[in-house]
Structure formats: structure tokens, C-alpha cells
PDB file with one MODEL, atoms N, CA, C and O in Angstrom:
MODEL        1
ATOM      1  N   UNK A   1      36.881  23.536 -19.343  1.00  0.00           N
ATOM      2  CA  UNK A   1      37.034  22.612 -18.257  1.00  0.00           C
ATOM      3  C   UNK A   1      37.515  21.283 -18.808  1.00  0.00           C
ATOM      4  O   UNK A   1      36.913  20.854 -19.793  1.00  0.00           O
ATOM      5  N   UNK A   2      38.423  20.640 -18.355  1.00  0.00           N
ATOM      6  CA  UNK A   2      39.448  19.593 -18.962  1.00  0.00           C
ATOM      7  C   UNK A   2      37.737  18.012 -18.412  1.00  0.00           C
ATOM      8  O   UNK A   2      36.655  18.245 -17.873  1.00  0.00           O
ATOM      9  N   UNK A   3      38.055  17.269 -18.676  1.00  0.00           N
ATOM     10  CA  UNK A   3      37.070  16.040 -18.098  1.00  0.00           C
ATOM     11  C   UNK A   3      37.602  15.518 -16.530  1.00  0.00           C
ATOM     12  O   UNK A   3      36.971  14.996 -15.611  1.00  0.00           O
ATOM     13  N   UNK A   4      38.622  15.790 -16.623  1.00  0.00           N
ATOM     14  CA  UNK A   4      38.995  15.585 -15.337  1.00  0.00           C
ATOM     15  C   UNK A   4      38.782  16.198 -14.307  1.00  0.00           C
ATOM     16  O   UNK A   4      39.286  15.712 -13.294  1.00  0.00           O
ATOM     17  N   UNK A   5      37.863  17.642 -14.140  1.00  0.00           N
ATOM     18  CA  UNK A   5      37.808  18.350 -13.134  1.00  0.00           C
ATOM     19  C   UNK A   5      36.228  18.649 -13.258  1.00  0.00           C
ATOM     20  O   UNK A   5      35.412  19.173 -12.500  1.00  0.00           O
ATOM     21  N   UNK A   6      36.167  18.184 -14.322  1.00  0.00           N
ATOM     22  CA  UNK A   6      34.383  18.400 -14.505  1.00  0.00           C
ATOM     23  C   UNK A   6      33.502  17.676 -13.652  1.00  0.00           C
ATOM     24  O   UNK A   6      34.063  16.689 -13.176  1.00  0.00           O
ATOM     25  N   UNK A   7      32.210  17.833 -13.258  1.00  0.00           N
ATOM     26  CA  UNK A   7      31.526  17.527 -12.201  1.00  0.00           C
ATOM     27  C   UNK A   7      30.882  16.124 -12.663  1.00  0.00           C
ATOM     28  O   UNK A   7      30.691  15.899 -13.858  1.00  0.00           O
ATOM     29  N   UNK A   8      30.599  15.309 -11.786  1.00  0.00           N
ATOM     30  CA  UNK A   8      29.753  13.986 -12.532  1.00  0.00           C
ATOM     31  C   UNK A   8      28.232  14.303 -13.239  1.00  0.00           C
ATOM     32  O   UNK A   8      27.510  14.963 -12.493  1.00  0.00           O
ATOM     33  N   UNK A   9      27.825  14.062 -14.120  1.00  0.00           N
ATOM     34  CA  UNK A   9      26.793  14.678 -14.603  1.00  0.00           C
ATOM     35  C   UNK A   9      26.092  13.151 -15.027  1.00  0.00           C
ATOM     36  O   UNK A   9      25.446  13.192 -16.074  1.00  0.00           O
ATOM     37  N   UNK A  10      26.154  11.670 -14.256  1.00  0.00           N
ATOM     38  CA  UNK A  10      25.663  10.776 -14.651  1.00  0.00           C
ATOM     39  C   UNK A  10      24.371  10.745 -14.561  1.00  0.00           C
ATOM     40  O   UNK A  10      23.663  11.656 -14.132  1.00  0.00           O
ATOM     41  N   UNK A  11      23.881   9.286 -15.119  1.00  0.00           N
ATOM     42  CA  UNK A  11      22.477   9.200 -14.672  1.00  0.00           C
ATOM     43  C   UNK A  11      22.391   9.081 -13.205  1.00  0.00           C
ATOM     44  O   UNK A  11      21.254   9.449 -12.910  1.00  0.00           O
ATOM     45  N   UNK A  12      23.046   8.741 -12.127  1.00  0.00           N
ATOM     46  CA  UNK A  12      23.110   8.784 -10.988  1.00  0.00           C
ATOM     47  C   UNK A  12      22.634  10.110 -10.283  1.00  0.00           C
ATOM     48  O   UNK A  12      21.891  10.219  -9.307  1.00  0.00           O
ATOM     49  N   UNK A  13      23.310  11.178 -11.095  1.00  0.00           N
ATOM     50  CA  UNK A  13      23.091  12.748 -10.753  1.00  0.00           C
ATOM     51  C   UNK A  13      21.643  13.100 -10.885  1.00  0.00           C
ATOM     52  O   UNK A  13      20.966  13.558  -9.964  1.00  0.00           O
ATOM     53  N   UNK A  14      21.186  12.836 -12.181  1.00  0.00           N
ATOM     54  CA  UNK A  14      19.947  13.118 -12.898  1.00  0.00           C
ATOM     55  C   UNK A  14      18.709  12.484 -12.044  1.00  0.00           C
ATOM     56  O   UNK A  14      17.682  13.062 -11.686  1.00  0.00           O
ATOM     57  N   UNK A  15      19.148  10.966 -11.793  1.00  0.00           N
ATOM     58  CA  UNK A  15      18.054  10.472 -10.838  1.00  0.00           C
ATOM     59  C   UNK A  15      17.929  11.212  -9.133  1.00  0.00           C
ATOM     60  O   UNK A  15      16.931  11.350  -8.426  1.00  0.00           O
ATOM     61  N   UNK A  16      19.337  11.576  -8.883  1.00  0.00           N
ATOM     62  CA  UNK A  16      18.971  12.132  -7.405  1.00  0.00           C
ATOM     63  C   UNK A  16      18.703  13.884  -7.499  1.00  0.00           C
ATOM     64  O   UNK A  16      18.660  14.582  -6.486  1.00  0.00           O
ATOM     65  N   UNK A  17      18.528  14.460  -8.984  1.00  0.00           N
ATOM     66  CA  UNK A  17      17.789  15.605  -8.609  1.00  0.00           C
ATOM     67  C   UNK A  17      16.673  15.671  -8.682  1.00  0.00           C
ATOM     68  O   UNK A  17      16.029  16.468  -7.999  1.00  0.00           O
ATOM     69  N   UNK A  18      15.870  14.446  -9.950  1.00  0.00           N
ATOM     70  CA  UNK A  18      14.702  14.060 -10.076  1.00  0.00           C
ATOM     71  C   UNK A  18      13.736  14.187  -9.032  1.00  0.00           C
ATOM     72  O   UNK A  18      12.785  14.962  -8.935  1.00  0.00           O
ATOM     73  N   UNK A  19      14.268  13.020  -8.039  1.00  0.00           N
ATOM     74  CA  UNK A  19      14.048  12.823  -6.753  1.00  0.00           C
ATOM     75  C   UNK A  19      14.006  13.506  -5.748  1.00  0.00           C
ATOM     76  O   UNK A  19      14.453  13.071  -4.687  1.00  0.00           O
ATOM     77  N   UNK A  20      13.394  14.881  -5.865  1.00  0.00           N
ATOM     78  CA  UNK A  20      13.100  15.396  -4.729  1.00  0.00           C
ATOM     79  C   UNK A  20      11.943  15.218  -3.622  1.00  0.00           C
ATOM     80  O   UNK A  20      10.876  14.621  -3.770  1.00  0.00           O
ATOM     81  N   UNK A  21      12.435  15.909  -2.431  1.00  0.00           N
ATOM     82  CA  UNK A  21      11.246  15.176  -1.228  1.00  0.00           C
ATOM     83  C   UNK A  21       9.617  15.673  -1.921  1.00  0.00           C
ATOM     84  O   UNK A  21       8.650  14.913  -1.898  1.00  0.00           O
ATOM     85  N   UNK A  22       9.569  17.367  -2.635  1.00  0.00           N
ATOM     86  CA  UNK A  22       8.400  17.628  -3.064  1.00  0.00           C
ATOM     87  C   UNK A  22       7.645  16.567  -3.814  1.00  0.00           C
ATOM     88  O   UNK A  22       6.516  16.136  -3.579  1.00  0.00           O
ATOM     89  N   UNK A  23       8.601  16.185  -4.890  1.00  0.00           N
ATOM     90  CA  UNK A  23       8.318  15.222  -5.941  1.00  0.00           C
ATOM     91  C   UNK A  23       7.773  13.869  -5.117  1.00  0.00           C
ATOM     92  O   UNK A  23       6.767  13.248  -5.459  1.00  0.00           O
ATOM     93  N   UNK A  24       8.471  13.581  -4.167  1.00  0.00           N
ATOM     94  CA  UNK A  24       8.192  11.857  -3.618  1.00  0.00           C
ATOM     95  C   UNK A  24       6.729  12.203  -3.005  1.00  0.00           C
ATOM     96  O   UNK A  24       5.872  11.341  -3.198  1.00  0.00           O
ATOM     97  N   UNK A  25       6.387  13.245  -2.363  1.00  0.00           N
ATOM     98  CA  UNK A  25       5.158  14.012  -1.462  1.00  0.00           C
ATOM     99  C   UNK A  25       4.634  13.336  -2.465  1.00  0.00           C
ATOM    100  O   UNK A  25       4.299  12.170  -2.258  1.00  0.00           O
ATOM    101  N   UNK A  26       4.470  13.866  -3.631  1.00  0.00           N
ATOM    102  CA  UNK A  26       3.112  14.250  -4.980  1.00  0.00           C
ATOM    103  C   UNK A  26       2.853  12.784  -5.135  1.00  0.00           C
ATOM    104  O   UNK A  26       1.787  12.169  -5.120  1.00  0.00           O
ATOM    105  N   UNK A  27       4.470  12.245  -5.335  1.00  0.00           N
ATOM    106  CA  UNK A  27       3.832  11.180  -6.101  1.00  0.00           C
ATOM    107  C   UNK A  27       3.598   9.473  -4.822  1.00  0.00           C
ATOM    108  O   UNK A  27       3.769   8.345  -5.283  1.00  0.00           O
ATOM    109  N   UNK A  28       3.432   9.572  -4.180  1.00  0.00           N
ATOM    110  CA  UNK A  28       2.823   8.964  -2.801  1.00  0.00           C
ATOM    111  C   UNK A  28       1.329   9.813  -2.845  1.00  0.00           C
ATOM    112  O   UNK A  28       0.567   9.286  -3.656  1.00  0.00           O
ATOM    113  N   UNK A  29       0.871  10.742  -2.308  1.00  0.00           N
ATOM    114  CA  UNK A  29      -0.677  11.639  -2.568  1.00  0.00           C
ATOM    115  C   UNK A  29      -1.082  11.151  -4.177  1.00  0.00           C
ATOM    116  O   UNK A  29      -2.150  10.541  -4.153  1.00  0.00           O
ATOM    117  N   UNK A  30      -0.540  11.256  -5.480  1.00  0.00           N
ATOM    118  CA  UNK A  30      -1.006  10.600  -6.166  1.00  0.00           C
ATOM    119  C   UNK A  30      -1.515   9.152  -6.229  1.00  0.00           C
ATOM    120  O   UNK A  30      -2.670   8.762  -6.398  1.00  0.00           O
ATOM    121  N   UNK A  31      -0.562   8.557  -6.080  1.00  0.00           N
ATOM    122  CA  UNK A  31      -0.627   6.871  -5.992  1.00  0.00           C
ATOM    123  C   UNK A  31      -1.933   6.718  -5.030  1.00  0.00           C
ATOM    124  O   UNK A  31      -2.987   6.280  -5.493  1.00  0.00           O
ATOM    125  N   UNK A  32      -1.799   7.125  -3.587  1.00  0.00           N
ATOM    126  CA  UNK A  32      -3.397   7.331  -2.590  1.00  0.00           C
ATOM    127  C   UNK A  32      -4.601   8.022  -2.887  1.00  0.00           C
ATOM    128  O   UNK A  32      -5.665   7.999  -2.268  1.00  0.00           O
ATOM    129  N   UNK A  33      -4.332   8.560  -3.783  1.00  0.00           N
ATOM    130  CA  UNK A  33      -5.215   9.509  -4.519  1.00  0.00           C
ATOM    131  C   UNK A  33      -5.968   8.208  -5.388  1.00  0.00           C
ATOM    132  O   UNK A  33      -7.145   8.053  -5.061  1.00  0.00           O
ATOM    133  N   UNK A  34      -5.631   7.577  -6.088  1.00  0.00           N
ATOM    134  CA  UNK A  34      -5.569   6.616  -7.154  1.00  0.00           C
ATOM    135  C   UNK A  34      -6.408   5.337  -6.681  1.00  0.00           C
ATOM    136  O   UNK A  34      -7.524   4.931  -7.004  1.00  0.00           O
ATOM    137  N   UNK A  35      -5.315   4.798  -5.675  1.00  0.00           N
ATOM    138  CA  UNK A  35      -6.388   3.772  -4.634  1.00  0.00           C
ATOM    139  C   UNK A  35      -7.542   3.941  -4.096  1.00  0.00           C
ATOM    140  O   UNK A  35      -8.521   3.204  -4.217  1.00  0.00           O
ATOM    141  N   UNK A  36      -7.450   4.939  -3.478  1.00  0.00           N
ATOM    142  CA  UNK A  36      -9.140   5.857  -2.785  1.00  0.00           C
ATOM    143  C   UNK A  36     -10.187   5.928  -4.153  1.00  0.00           C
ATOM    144  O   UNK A  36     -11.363   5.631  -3.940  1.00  0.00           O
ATOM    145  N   UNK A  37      -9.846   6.259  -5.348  1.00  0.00           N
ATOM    146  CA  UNK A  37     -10.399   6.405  -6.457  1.00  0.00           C
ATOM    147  C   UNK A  37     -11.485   5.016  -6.769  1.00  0.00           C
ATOM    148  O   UNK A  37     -12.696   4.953  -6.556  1.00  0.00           O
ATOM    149  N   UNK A  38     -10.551   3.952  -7.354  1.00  0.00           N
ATOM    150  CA  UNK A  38     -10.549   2.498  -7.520  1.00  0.00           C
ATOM    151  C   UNK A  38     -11.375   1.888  -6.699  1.00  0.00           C
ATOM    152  O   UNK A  38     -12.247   1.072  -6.999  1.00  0.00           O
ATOM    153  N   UNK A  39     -10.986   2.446  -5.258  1.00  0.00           N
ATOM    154  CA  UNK A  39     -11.850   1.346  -4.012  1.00  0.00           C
ATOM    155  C   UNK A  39     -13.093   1.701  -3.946  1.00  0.00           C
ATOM    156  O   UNK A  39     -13.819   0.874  -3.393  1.00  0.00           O
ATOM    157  N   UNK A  40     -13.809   3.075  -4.490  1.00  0.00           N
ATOM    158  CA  UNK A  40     -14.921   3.302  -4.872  1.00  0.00           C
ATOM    159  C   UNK A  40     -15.441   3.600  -5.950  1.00  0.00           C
ATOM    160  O   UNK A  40     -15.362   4.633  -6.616  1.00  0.00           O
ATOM    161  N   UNK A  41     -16.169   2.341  -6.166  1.00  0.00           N
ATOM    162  CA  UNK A  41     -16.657   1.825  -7.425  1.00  0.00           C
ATOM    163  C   UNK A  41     -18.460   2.149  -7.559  1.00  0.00           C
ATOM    164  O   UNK A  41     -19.032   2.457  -8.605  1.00  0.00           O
ATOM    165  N   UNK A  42     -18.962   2.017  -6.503  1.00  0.00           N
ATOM    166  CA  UNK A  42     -20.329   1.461  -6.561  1.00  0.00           C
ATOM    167  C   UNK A  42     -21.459   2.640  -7.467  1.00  0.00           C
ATOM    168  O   UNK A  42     -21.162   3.822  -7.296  1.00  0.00           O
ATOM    169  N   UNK A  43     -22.372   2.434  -8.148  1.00  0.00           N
ATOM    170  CA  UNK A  43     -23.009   3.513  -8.440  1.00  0.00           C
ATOM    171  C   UNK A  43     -23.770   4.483  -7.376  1.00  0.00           C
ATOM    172  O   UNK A  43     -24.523   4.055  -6.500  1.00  0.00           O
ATOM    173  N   UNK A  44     -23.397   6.117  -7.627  1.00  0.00           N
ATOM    174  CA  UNK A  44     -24.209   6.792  -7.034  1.00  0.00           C
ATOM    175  C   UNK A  44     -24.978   7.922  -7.638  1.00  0.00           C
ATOM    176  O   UNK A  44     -24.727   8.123  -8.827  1.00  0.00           O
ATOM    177  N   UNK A  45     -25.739   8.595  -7.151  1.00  0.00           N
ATOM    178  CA  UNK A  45     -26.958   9.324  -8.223  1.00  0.00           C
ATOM    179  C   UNK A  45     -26.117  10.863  -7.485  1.00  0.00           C
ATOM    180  O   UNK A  45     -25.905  11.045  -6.286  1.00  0.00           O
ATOM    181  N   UNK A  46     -25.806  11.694  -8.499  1.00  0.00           N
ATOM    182  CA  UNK A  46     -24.960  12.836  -8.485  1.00  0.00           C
ATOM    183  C   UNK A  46     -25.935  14.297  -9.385  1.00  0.00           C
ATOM    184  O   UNK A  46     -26.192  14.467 -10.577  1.00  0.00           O
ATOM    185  N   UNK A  47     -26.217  15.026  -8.290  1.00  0.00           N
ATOM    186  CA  UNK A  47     -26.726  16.003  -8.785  1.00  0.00           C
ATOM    187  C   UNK A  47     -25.738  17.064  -9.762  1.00  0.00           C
ATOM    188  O   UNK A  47     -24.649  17.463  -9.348  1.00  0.00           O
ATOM    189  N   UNK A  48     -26.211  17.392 -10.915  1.00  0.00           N
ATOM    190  CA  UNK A  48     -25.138  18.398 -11.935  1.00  0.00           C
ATOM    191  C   UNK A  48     -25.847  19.863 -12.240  1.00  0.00           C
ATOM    192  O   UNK A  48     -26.590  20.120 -13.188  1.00  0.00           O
ATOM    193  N   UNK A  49     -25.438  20.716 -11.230  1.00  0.00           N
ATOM    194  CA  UNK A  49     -26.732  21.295 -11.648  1.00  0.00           C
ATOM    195  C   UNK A  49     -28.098  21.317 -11.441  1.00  0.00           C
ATOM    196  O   UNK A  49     -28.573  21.822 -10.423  1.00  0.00           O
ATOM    197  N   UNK A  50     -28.824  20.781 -12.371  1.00  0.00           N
ATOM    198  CA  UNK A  50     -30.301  20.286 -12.653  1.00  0.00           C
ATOM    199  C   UNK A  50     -30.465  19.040 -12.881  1.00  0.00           C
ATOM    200  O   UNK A  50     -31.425  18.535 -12.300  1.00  0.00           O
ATOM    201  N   UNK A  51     -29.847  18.375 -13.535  1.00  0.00           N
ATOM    202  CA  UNK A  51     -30.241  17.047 -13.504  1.00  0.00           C
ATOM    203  C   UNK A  51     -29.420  16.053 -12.781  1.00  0.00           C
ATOM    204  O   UNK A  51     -28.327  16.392 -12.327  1.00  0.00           O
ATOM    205  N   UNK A  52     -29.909  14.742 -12.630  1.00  0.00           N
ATOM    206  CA  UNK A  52     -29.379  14.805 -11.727  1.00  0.00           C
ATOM    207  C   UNK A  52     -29.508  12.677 -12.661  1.00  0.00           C
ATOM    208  O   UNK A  52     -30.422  12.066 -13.215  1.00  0.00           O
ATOM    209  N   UNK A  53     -27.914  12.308 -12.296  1.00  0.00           N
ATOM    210  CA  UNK A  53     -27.254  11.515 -12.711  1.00  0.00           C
ATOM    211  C   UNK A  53     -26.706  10.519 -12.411  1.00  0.00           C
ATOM    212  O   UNK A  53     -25.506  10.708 -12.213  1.00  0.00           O
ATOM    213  N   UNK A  54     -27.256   8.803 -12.187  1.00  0.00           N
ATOM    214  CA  UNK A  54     -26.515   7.626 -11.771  1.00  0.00           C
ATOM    215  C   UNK A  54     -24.905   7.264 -12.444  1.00  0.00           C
ATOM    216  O   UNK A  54     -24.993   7.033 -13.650  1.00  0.00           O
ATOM    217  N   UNK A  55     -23.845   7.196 -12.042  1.00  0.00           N
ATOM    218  CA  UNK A  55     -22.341   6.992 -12.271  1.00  0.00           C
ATOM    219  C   UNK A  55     -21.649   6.441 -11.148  1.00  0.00           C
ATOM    220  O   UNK A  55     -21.838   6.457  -9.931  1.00  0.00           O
ATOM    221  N   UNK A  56     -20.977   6.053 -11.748  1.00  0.00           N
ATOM    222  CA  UNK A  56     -19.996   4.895 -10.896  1.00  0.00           C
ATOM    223  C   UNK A  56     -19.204   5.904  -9.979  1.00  0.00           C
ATOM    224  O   UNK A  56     -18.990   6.953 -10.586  1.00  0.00           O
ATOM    225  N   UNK A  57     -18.661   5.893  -8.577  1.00  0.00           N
ATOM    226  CA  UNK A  57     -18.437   7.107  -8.070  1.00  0.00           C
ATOM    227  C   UNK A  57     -16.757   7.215  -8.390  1.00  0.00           C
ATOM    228  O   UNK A  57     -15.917   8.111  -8.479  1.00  0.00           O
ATOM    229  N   UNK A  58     -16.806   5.841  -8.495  1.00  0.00           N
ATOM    230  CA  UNK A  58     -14.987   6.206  -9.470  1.00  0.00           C
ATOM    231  C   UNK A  58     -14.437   7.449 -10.340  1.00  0.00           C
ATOM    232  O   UNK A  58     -13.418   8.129 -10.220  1.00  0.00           O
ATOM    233  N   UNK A  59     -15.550   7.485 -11.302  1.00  0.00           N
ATOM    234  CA  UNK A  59     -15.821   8.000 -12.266  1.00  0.00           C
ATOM    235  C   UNK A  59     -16.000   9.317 -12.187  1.00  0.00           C
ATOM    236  O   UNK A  59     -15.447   9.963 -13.078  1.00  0.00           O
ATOM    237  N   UNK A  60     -16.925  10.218 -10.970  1.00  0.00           N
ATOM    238  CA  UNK A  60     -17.286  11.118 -10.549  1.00  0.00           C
ATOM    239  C   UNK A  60     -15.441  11.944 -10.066  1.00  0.00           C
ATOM    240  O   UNK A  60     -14.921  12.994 -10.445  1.00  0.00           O
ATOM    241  N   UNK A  61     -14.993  10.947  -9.192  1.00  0.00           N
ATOM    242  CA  UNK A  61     -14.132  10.815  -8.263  1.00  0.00           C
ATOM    243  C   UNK A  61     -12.402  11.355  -9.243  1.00  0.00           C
ATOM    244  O   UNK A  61     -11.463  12.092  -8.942  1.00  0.00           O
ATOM    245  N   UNK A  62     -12.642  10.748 -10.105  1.00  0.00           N
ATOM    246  CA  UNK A  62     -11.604  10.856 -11.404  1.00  0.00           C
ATOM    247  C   UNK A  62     -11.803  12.232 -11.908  1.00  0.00           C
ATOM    248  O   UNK A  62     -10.889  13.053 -11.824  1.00  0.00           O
ATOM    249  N   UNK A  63     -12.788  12.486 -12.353  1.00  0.00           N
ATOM    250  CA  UNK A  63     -13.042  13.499 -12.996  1.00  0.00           C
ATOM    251  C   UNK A  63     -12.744  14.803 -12.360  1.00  0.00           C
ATOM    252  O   UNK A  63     -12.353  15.672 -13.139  1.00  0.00           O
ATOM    253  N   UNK A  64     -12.852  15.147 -11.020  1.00  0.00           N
ATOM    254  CA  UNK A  64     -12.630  15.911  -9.634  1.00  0.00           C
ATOM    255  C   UNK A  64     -11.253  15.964  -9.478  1.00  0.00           C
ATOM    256  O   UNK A  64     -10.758  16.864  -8.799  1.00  0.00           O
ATOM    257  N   UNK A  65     -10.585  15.143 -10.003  1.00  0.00           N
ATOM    258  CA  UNK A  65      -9.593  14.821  -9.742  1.00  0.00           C
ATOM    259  C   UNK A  65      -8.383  15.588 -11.179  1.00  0.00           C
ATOM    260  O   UNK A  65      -7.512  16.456 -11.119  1.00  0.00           O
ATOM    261  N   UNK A  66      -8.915  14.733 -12.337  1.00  0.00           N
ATOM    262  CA  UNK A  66      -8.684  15.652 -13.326  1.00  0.00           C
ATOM    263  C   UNK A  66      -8.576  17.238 -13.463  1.00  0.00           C
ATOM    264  O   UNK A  66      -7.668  18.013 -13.761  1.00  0.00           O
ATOM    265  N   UNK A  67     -10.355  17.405 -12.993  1.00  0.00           N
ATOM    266  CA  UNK A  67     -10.729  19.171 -13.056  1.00  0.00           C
ATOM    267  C   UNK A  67      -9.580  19.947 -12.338  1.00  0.00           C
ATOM    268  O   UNK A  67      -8.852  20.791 -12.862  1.00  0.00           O
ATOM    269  N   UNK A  68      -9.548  19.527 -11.091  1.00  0.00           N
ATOM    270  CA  UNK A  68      -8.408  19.999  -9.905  1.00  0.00           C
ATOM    271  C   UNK A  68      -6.971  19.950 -10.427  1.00  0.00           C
ATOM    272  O   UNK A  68      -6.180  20.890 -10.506  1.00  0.00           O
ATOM    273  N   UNK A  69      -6.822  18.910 -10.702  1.00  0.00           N
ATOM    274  CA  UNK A  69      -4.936  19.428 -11.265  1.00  0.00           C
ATOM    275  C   UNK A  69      -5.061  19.824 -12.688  1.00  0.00           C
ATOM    276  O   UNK A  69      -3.989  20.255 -13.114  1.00  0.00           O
ATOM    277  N   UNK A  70      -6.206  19.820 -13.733  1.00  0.00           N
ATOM    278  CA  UNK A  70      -6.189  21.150 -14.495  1.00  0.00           C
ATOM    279  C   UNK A  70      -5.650  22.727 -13.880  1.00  0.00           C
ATOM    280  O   UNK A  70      -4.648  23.405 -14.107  1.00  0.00           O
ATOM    281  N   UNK A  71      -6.867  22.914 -12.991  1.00  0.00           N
ATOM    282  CA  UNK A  71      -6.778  24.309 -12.306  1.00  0.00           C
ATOM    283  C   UNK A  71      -5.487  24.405 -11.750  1.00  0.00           C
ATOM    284  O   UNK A  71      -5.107  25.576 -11.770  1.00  0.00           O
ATOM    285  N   UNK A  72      -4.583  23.549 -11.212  1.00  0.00           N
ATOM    286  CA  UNK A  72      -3.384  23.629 -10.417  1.00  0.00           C
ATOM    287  C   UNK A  72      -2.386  23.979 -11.202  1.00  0.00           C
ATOM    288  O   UNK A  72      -1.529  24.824 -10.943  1.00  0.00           O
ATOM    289  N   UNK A  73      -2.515  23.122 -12.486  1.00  0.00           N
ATOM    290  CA  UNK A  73      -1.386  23.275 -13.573  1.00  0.00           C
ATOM    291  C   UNK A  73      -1.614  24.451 -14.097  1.00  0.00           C
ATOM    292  O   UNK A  73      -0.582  25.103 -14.254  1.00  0.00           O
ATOM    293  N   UNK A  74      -2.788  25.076 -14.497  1.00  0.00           N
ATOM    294  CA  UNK A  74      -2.933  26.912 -14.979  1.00  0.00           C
ATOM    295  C   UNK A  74      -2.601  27.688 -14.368  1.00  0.00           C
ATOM    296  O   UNK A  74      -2.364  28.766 -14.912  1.00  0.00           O
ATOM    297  N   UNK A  75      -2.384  27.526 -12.711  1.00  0.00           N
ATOM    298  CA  UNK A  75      -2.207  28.386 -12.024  1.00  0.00           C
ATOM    299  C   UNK A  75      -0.730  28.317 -11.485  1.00  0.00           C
ATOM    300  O   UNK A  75      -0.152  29.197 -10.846  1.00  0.00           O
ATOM    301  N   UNK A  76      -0.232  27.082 -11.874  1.00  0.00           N
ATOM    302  CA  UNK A  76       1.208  27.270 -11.623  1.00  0.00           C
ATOM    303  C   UNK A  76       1.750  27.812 -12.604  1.00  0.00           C
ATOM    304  O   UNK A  76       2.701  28.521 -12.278  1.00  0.00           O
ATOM    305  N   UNK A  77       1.507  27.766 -13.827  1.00  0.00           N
ATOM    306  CA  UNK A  77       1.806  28.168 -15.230  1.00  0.00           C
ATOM    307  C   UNK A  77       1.781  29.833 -15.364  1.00  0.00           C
ATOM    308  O   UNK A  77       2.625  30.518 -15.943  1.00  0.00           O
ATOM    309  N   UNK A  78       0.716  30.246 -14.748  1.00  0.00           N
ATOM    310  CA  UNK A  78       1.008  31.710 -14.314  1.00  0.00           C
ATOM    311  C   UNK A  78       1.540  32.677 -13.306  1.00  0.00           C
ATOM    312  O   UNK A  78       1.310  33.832 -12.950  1.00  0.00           O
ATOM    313  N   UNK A  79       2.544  31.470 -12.932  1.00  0.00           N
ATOM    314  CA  UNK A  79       3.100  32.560 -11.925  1.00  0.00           C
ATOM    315  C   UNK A  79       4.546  32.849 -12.856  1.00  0.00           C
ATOM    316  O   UNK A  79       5.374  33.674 -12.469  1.00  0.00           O
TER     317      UNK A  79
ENDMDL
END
């Protein structure tokens, strides 16, 4: 293919495949995901099991958050 007939392959290209609507979904639900996180701060007493544990609910909240797109990413990974 000569350069002259070849397709644009700029960063222009690269950013608008990047940019898909799935991708903008995730990363908007992330970002709100994030805020909701942050805005609750206060300590709360969290049963684990058996014992049972004062933590910041941020913290709780993060971690849930973590665990979950662990499991998401293994399970996309196996299809």
C-alpha cells in the first residue's frame, strides 16, 4: 500500500477507538463509584464472620469494591 492510499492511523484514530460508549459507561460508574466511596468516611462496626470489627466505611466500601472487579476481571479472562 503506497502512503497515499493508506488509512489515517493517527493519534486522532487511536483516541476515537479508545473511546468507546462501553468504555465512557465504566469509566463515569467508576469515577461515582469513587465519590460514593470517599463521601463515606465515618467509622462503622462490621461483622467478618465471627468477629466483629470498627473501620472506616470507606475502607470496608473499597475493599468490596476491589474484591468485585477482581472476580469480574477472572471471569472475563475466562471466557
Amino acid at each position: 500500500m503506497s502512503p497515499k492510499t493508506r488509512p489515517d492511523t493517527g493519534a486522532g484514530g487511536r483516541t476515537h477507538e479508545f473511546l468507546t460508549p462501553g468504555r465512557i459507561a465504566l469509566l463515569v460508574l467508576g469515577v461515582l463509584g469513587l465519590i460514593f466511596i470517599f463521601e463515606n468516611t465515618r467509622q462503622v462496626k462490621i461483622r467478618l464472620l465471627i468477629p466483629e470489627v470498627t473501620m472506616p466505611l470507606w475502607l470496608a466500601l473499597a475493599a468490596v469494591a476491589v474484591i468485585g472487579g477482581l472476580c469480574g476481571a477472572y471471569l472475563f479472562r475466562r471466557r
